[in-house]
N, C-alpha and C positions, 0 to 999 in steps of 0.2 A: 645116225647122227655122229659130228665125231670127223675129226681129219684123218683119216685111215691112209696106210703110206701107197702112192701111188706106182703104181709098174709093180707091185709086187706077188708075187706067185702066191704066196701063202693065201692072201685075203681072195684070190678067185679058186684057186683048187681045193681051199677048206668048203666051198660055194656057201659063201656068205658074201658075194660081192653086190647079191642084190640090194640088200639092205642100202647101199650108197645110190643106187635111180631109182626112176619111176615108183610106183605104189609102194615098193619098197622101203624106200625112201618116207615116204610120206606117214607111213604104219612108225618107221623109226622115230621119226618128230615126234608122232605122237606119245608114245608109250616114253621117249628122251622128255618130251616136258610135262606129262605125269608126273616121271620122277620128281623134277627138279620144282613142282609145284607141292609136290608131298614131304619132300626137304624143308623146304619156306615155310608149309603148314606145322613140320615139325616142331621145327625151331621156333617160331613164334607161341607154339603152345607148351615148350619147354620153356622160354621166357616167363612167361605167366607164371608158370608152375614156380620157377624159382623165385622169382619178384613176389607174387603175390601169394604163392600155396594154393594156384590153382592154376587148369591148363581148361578147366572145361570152356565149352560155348556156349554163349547163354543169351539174354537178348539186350542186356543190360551192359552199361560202362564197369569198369572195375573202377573203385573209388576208394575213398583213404577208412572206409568200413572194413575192406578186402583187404586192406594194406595191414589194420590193425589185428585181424583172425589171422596171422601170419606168426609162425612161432621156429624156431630155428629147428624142429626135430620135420617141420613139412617139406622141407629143403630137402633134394637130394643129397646126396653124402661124394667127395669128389673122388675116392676111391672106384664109387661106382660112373662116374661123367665120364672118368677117364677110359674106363673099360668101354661105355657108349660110344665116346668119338673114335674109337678102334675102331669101333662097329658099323661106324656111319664108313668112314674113312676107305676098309676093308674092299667094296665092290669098287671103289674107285682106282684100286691098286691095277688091277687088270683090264681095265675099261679102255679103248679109243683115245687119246690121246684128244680132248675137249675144246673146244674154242680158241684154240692156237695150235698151230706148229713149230712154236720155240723149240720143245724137245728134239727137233728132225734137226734143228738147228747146232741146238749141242755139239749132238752127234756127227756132225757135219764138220763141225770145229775140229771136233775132238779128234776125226781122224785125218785133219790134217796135219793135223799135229805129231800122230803117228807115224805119217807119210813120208816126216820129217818137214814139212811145210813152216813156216809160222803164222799161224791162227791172227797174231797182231796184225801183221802184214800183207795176208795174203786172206783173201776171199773163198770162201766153201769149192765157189767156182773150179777153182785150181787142181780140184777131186773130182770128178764125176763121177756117178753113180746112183744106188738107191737110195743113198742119205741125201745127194743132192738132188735127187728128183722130189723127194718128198719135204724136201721143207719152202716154206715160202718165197717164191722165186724173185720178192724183191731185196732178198738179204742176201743175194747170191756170191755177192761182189761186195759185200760190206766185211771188216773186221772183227772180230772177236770184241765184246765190252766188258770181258769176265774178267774177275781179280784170277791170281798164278794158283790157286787153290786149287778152285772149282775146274779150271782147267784140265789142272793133274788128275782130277777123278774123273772127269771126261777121257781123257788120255786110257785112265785103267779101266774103262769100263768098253772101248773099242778094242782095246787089246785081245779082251775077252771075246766078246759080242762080234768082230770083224764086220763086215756092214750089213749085218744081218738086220734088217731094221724093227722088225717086234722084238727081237731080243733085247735089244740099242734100248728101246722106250723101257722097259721090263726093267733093266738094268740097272737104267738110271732111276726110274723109281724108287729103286731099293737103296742107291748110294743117296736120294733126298730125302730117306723116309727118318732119319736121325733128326732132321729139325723136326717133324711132327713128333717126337719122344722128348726132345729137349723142352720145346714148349709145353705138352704133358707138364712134364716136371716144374717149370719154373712158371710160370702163369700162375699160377693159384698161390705159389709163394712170394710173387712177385705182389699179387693182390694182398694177401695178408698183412703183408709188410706195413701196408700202407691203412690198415683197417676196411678194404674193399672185402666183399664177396669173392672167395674164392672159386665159387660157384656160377657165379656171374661172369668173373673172367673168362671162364671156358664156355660160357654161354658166347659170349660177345666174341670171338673167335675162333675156337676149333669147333665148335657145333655152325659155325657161319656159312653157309650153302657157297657164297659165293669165294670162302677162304678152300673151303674144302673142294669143290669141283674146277677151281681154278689153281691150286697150286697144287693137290693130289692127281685130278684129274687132268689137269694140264699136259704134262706137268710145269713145274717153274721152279727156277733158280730159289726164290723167293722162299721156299720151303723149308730151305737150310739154314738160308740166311737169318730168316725168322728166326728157328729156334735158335741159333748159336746167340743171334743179339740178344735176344728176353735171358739168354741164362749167364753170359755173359751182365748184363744190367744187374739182375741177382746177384752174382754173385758179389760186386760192389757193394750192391747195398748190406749185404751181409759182413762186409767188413773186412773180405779177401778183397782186397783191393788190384795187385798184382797179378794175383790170377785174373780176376773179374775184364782186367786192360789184356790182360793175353788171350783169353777165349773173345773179347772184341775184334782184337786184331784179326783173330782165324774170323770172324765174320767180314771183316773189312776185304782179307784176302778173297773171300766168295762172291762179293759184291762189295765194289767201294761204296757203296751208298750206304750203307751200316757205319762207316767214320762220322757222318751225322753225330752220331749220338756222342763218342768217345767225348770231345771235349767239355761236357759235362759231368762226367765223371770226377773232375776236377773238384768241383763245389760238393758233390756225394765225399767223396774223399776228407774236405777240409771238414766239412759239420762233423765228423766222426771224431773227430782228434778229441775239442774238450771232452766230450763222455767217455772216451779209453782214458785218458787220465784221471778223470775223474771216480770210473772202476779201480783204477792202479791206486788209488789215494783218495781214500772216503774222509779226511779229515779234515780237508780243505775243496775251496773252490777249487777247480783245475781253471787258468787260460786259456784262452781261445787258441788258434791256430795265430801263430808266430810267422815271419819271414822268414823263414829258414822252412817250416813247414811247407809255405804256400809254394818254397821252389822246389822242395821235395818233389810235391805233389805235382805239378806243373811238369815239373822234368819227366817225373814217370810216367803221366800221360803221355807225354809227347813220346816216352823210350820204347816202353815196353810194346804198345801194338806197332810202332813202327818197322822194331826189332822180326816181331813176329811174321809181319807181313813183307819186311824184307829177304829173311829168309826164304819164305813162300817163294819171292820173285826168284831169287838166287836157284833155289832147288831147281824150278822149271827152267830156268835160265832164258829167259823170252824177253828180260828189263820191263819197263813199263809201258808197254805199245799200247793195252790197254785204254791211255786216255785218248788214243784215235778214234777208237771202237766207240767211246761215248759219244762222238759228235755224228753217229749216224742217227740217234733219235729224233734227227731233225727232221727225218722223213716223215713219222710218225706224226697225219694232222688229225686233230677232232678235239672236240669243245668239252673235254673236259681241262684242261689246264685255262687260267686266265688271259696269257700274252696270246697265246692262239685264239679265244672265244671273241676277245678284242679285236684282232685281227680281222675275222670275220665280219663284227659289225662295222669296223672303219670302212671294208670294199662294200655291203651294203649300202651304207648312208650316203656312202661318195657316187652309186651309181649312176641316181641322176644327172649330177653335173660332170662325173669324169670317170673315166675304165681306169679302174686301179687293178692290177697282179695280186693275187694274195701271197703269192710266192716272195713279194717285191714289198708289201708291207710287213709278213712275218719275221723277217728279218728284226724290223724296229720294234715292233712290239714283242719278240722274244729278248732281245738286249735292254732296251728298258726294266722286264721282269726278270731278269739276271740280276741286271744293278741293285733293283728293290729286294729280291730276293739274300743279296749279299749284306744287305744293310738290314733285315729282317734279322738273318741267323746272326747275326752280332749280336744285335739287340736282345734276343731271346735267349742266348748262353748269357749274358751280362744280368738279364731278369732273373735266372735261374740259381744264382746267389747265393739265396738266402739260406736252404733246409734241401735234404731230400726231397721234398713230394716237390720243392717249384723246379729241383735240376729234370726231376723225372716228366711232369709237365712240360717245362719245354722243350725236353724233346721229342714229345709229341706234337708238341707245337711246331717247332723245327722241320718233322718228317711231315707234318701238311702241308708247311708253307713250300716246301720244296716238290709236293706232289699239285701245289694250287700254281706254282708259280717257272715250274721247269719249261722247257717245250714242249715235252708231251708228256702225257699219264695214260698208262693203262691199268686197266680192273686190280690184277696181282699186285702193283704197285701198292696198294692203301693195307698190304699187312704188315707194312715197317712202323707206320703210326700205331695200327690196332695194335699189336700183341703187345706196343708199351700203355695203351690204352687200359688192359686190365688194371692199371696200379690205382686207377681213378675210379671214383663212385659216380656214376652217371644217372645223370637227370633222367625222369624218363621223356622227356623230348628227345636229348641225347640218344636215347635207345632207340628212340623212333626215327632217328634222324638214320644212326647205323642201319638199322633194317630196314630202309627206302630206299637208302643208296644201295646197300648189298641188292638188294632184288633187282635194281637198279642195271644193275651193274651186268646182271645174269640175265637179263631179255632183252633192255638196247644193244650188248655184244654178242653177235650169236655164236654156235657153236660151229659153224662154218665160216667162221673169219670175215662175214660181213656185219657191218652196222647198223643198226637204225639212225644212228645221228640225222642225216639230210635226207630221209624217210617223215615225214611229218606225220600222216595216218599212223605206223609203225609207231613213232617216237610219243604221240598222245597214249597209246595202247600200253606201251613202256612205263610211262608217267604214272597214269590210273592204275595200272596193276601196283606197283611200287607203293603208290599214296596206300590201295587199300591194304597191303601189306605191313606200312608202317600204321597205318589206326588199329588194326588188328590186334597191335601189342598190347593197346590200353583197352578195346572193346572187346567186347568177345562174341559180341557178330552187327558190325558197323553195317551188313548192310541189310540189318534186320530181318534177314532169312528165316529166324524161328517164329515169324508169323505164319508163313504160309505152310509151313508143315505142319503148326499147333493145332491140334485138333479141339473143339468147343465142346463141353463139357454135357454126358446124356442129362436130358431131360427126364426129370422123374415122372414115372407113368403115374396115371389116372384110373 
């Protein structure tokens, strides 16, 4: 299983090429979604164990009886979580590059870039070779969508690797594997902060099957991005405020979709002010933040990641071609964003009386969801106001509305929400809800770059596995299996 680079000598004269057809092939599925079915089983009985101080199966619901025999020494300890998602993580480093070809795509950039091409401007196409043969041939002709950053390490990492393409994947893994450390670090502090389970944070994303096979095993941009945002957010709220806006910025730089979050830092920023004055002078109330404060603080957001990420552009010296490279996600259709699922049901309903394009309605229904979308993130930096936990909130709130309401979303997209998600105590519906989508996410996408979406048998099969995935969390065996292995108790002889 696994997008294996195509024309390449290595993968046929290692003779391991069978594994990609016939039986081969099919033996790989198999034993590829074991795994990913032993992950899911994991993680759900890691769940337990932390939530409730148990992971066993049993035939019963876990109930607020289970919640009360729960004592903080039953908890794993995060020094040891942390050593675990190493562990999970680890087989993933050198694994097939999973359910996309992005990575080939990098690479593909990156040495255009080398070539002296511009990646903003000029299509993979314009290289031919092993990087261009192996990555998804409808990106062929599109532009780079990457901040100057990520770029750059693309750039040094082909310099090295030349188009050697296992190398290339190899490589890059290693220049993404620093947001999997950065999150380590800041997840669990980013949780405490807030009086969340530190434990729970790295439950709810780095132990997340569908976080760790899609952006390790991906690989994905997403990876870095992550961690620089979550330590970056830390370190705001810790009260480096300038630092916190500078290591945002280096996230902005990797992926402009990380700038999401920065303008709320603004209201993190201002709740800090009375309480350092208040430390500085315990004899009196301290004031609130002042007008002079709020343009401090306002300027600095706007200076400091701007400065950073200017830089970024400067060093590469490419300007910002970048925002062309955005507008290719257009290609990208399927029903998980709302303008598009809309779209859909419009040329349905309309069929009877009239042949509508979907290509000719998504248009309206993606601009429409632009507009609301722009009036959303208004709304929800302005809600965000009050305290840390509601700035932190919305922009969780923020990175959904923009994953519900973009043109398109794919799977790796939903870890810009999660990893600010640890700051929050979640319900266990919530948890339920995380671990249906994640499952979700990992069997309507397969790992051959096709979908179930407009598969209906496929997409029920999708569904039901996911549901019983997500009752899992609260049962611990929904679907009653410890009857028929129970065995009925001897009969005392006569």
């Amino acid at each position: 299983m696994g997008d294996l680079p195509r024309n390449s000598p290595v993968v046929t004269d290692s003779g391991w090429a069978w594994v990609s057809y016939g039986h081969g092939k099919t033996l790989s599925s198999i034993v590829f979604w074991a795994g990913v079915g032993a992950m899911v089983f994991a993680w759900i009985r890691l769940g337990r164990r932390i939530r409730y101080g148990t992971g066993d199966i049993g035939t019963g619901d876990i109930g607020t009886e289970d919640i009360g025999n729960t004592t903080e020494d039953d908890a794993l300890s995060v020094r040891s979580l942390r050593r675990a998602a190493l562990l999970w993580a680890a087989p993933l480093v050198v694994a097939a590059p999973l359910y996309s070809r992005d990575v080939y795509a990098y690479l593909a950039q990156s040495a255009l870039l080398r070539e002296g091409f511009n990646p903003y401007t000029d299509g993979p196409a314009h290289y031919p070779g092993p990087l261009l043969d192996s990555m998804a041939q409808v990106w062929t002709a599109t532009t780079a969508p990457y901040g100057p950053l990520f770029m750059g390490l693309g750039r040094a990492v082909v310099e090295i690797t030349g188009d050697h393409v296992i190398l290339g994947v190899l490589a890059m893994r290693l220049v993404l594997l620093p947001g999997l450390f950065l999150a380590l670090w800041a997840i669990p502090r980013l949780a405490t902060h807030f009086g969340a389970s530190p434990q729970s944070g790295l439950w709810l994303v780095l132990f997340n099957p569908m976080v760790l096979i899609h952006l390790i095993g991906g690989p994905h941009v997403e990876l870095l991005m992550m961690g620089v945002l979550v330590a970056g957010v830390v370190l705001a709220l810790q009260g480096r405020h300038i630092a916190g806006l500078a290591v945002l910025g280096v996230a902005v730089s990797i992926k402009v979709t990380a700038g999401i979050a920065v303008p709320f830092v603004v209201w993190i920023w201002l709740s800090h002010i009375r309480p350092e004055r208040e430390s500085a002078d315990t004899t009196r109330t301290a004031p609130g933040a002042s007008g002079s404060d709020r343009v401090r603080a306002f300027a600095a957001v706007a200076a400091v990641p701007g400065a950073v990420f200017g830089a970024s552009t400067l060093v590469l010296g490419l300007g910002v071609g970048w925002l062309h490279g955005l507008s290719w996600a257009d290609r990208i259709i399927n029903w998980f964003t709302i303008p598009t699922a809309v779209g859909h049901v419009v040329t349905w309903v309309a069929a009877p009386f009239t042949a509508l394009n979907l290509q000719e309605v998504l248009p309206v229904t993606r601009g429409i969801g632009s507009v609301c979308l722009a009036l959303i993130l208004v709304g929800l930096w302005w809600w965000g106001r009050h305290d840390e936990r509601s700035a932190v909130t919305g922009m969780v709130l923020a990175m959904l509305a923009v994953l519900l309401l973009e043109p398109s979303t794919l799977p790796w997209y939903y870890t810009w929400a999660l990893c600010l998600a640890a700051a929050l105590t979640l319900s266990d519906r919530m948890r339920m809800t995380v671990v249906g989508v994640s499952t979700f996410m990992l069997v309507a996408f397969q790992p051959d770059d096709s979908i179930w979406f407009y598969r209906p048998p496929y997409l029920i099969l999708a569904l039901a596995v996911s549901a019983l995935a997500a009752v899992s969390l609260t049962h611990r065996d929904p679907l009653r299996l410890g009857r028929i292995v129970r065995t009925s108790p001897p009969t005392a002889a006569t």
